[in-house]
C-alpha positions as a printed Julia matrix, in Angstrom:
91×3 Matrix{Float64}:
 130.36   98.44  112.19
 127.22   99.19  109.9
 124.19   97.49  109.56
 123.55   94.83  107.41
 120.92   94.09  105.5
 118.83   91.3   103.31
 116.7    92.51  100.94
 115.16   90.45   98.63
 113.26   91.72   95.44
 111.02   89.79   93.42
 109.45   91.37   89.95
 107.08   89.49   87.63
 103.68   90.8    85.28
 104.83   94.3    85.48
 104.69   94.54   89.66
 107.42   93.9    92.09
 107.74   93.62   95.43
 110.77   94.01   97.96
 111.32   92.47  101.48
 113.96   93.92  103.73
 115.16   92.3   106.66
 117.5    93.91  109.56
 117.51   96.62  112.11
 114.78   98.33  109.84
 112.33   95.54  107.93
 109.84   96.51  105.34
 107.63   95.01  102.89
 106.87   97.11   99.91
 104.77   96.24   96.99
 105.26   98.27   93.43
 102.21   97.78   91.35
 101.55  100.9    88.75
  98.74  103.06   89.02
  97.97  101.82   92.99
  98.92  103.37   96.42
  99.97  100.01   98.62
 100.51  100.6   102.05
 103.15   98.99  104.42
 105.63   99.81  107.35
 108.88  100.07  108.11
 109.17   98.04  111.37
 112.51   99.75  113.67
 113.31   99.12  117.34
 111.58  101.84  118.06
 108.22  100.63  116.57
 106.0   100.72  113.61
 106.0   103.78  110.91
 102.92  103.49  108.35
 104.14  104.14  104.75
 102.41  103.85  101.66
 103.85  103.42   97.89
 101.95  105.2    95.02
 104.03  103.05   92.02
 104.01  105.46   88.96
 106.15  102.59   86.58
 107.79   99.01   87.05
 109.72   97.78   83.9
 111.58   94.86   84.03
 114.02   93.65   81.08
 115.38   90.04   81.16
 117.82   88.5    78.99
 120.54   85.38   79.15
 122.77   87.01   80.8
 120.48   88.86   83.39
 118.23   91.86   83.41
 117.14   94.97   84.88
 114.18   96.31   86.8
 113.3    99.92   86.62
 110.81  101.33   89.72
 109.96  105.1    89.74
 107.39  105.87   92.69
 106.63  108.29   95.69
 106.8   107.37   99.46
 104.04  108.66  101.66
 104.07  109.33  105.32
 101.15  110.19  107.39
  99.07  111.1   104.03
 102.01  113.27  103.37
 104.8   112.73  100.23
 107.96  112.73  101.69
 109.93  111.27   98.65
 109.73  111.09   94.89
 112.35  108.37   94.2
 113.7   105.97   90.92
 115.45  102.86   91.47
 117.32  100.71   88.97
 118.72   97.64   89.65
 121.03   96.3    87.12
 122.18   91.8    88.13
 124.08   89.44   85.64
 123.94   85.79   85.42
């Protein structure tokens, strides 16, 4: 059986911010132009990561909306990802 997760994302003013709660739990923020740090919190303790947010656009209409996040993921002053996450909901 996998894990499950809850994340919960929350966007507003051109910054967003996502909470993930389960085996691994993280809080990352997504503000443009600014390196945020955080963890990701496992059973087998705390790893430092910070978030250097390059863009957050966020599109909302009537029938839902879209938030765009493009950003790198640093490790121990080292990038380890360059990543770009849409997420697409309808109402």
């Amino acid at each position: 059986d996998g894990e499950r997760a809850h994340i919960e994302l929350r966007a507003a003013a051109g910054r967003a911010r996502m909470l993930r709660k389960g085996m691994t739990s993280a809080r990352l923020v997504f503000t443009p132009g600014q390196r945020t740090s955080s963890a990701y919190v496992t059973i087998y303790g705390e790893i430092p990561v910070a978030v250097d947010t390059r863009s957050v656009e966020i599109d909302v209409s009537d029938n839902g909306g879209e938030l765009r996040l493009d950003y790198d993921v640093y490790m121990g002053g080292e990038r380890t990802s360059s990543a770009r996450m849409d997420i697409t909901w309808r109402v």
